[in-house]
TISEKE-809930 format. One record per residue (C-alpha): x, y, z. Coordinates in steps of 0.5 Angstrom, whole numbers, padded with zeros to 4 digits, always signed. Each point is the difference from the previous one (the first is absolute). Example, Ala and Ser with C-alpha at 12.3 -4.5 7.8 and 13.67 -1.06 7.14 Angstrom:
BEGIN
+0025-0009+0016
+0002+0007-0002
This chain:
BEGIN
+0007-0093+0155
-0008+0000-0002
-0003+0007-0003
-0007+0001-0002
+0000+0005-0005
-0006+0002-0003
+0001+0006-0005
+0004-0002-0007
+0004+0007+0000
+0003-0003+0007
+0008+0002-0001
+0001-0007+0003
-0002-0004-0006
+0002+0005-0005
+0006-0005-0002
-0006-0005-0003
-0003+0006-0005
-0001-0002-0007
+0001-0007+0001
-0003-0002-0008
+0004+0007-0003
+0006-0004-0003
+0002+0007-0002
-0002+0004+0006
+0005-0005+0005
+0006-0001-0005
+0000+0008+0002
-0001+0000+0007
+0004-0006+0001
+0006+0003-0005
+0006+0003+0003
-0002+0007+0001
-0008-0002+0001
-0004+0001+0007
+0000-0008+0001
+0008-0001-0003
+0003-0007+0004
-0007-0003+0001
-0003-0006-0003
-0008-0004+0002
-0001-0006+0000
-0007-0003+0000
-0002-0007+0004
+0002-0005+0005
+0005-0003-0005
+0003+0005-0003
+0001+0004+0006
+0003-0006+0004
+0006-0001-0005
+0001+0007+0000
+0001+0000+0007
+0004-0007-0002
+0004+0003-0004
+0002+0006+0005
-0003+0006-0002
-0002+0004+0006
-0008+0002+0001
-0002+0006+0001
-0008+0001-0001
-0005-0004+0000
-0008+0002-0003
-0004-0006+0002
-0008-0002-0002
-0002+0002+0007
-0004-0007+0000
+0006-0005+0000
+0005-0003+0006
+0004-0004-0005
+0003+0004-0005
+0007+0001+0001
+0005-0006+0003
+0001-0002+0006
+0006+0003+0004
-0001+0007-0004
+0004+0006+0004
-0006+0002+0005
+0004+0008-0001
-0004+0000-0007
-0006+0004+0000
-0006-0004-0002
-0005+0004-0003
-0006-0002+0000
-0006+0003-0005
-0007-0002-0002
+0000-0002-0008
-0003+0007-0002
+0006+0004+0003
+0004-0007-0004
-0002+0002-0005
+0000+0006-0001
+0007+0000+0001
+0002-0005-0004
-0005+0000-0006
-0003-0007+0001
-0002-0005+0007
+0006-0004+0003
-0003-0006+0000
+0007-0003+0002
-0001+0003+0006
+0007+0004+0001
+0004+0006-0004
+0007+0000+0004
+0005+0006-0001
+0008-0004-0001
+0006+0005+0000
+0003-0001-0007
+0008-0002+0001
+0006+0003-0004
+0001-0004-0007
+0007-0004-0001
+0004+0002-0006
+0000-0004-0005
+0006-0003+0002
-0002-0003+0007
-0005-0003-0003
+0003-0003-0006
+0006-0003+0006
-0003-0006+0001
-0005-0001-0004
-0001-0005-0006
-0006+0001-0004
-0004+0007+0000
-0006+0003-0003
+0002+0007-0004
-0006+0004-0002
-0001+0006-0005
-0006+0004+0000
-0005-0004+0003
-0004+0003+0003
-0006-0004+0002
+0000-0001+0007
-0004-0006+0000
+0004-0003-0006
+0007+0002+0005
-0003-0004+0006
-0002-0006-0004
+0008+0001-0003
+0003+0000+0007
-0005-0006+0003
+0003-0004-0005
+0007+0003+0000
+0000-0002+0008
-0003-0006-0001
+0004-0003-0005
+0007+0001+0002
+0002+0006-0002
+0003+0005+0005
-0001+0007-0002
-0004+0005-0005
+0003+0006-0003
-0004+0005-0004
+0002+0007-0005
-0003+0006+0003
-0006+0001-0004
-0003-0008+0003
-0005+0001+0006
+0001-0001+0008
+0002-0006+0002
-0003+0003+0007
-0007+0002-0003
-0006-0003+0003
-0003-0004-0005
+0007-0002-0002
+0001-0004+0006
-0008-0002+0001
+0002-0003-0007
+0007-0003+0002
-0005-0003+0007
+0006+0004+0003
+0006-0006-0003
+0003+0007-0003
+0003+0002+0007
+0005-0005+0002
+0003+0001-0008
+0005+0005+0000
-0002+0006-0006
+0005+0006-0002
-0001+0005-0006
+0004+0000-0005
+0002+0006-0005
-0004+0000-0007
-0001-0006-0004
+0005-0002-0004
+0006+0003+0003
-0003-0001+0007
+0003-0007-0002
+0007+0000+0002
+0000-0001+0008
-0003-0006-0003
+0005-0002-0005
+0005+0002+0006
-0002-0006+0004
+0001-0005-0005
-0008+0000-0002
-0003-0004-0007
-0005+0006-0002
-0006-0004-0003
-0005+0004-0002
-0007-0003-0001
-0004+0001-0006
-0006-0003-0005
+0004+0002-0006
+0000-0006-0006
+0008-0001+0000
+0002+0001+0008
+0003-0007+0003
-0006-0004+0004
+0001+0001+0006
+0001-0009+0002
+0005+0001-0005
+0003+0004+0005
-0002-0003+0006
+0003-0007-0001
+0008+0003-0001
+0000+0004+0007
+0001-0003+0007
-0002+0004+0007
+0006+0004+0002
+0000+0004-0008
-0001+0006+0001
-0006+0003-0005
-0004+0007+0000
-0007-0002-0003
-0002+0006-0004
-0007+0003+0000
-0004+0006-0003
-0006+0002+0000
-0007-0002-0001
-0002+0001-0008
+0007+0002-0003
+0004-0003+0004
+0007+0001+0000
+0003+0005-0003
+0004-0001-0006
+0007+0003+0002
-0001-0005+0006
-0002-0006-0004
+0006+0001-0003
+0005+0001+0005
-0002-0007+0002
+0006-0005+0002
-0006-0005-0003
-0009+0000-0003
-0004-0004+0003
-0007-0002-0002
-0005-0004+0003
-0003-0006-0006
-0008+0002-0001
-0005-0004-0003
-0002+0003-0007
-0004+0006+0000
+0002+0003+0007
+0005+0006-0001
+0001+0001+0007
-0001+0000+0008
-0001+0004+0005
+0007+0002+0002
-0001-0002+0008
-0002-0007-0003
+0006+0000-0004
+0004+0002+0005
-0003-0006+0004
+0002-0005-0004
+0007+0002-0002
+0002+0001+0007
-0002-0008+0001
+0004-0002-0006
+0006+0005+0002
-0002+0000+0008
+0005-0003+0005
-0006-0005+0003
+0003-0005+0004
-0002-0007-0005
+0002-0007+0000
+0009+0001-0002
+0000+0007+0001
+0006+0002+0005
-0001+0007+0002
């Protein structure tokens, strides 16, 4: 169902306001908030696994020049609107240069433990807060075998725009859940049966191909990571079953959070290889 909408202030496009204000959106899209329920995704592939993963379209703005933006077998019912870049912009703060902004009704987050039922390996998050660095974590999660993602109150939205561009829309086929604060927010995990490893840089932590080369596919591991620059906290660090470390060359203290999480999840990820029976 196409509209042309030429003002920025059409109520009908309200839902893509303020785009690139980190701030703004978490509050719109907060409970409580005018846009409570809803998250955006940006392009044709990002939003093609959205609908992949079943989430249900609700809006679309769309660059007014572009017949291929969104998957094929997207629901006709879907309004389509259709606006030129000044009004694009204007609403979103910058040129959509991957030609759709699509609007998907959120779904009510499992409990901990429906998430924890089945799984094997999950990626447990405290405090980060960067959604870049949160998506480049869920890819690598999802495309490495693990099978879902916890994260404590204070990390950010799994759901948020530059999260799931980031992720390139990995993340949506991953269970998520929120635990309660850090450490005490552990114990569903413990419950489960879960080895709680934390990953960190420090000096006297086990390194993590030690690690690796004891565990088999249907251990249950919950790999534990904290912010970007401090890390995890040193309650959480020290309620840990295990510390982990990735081995550096001399000099190099540490690395980014979601290039650490990247390579513990492939030494720890349940990836099918040669002699794994999963």
């Amino acid at each position: 169902m196409d509209i042309a909408v030429e003002d920025p202030d059409d109520p009908r496009i309200a839902v893509f306001m303020g785009l690139r204000d980190h701030d703004l959106r978490r509050l719109r899209e907060a409970p409580g908030g005018d846009m409570e329920g809803v998250f955006v995704t940006e392009g044709l592939l990002v939003t093609t696994r959205a609908v992949g993963a079943g989430y249900r379209p609700l809006s679309v703005l769309v660059d007014a020049s572009r017949d291929d933006a969104l998957p094929d077998g997207f629901p006709d019912a879907v309004p389509v609107h259709r606006a030129g870049p000044r009004v694009v912009q204007a609403v979103t703060g910058y040129q959509t240069h991957r030609g759709a902004l699509v609007a998907f009704a959120r779904r009510a987050l499992p409990s901990p433990e429906e998430v924890l039922g089945s799984a094997r390996r999950v990626v447990v998050g405290e405090a980060v807060v960067n959604p870049t660095n949160l998506g480049v974590i869920l890819r690598s999660a999802a495309a490495l075998g693990f099978d879902a993602t916890l994260l404590d109150p204070t990390s950010c939205d799994p759901l948020y725009r530059r999260a799931n561009r980031a992720s390139m829309g990995e993340g949506f086929a991953l269970p998520h859940a929120r635990l309660g604060s850090l450490p005490q927010g552990l114990a569903p995990l413990r419950e489960a049966g879960f080895r709680v490893v934390a990953l960190t840089p420090a000096a006297d932590a086990d390194a993590l191909p030690d690690l690796a080369a004891t565990i088999g596919p249907q251990d249950r591991l919950a790999l534990v990571l904290g912010s970007e620059g401090p890390g995890l906290t040193p309650e959480t660090e020290a309620a840990a079953d295990l510390r982990v470390r990735i081995p550096l060359a001399l000099g190099v203290d540490s690395l980014n959070v979601g290039v650490a999480a990247g390579i513990a999840c492939y030494a720890l990820g349940r990836s099918p290889r040669a002699g794994d029976d999963l």
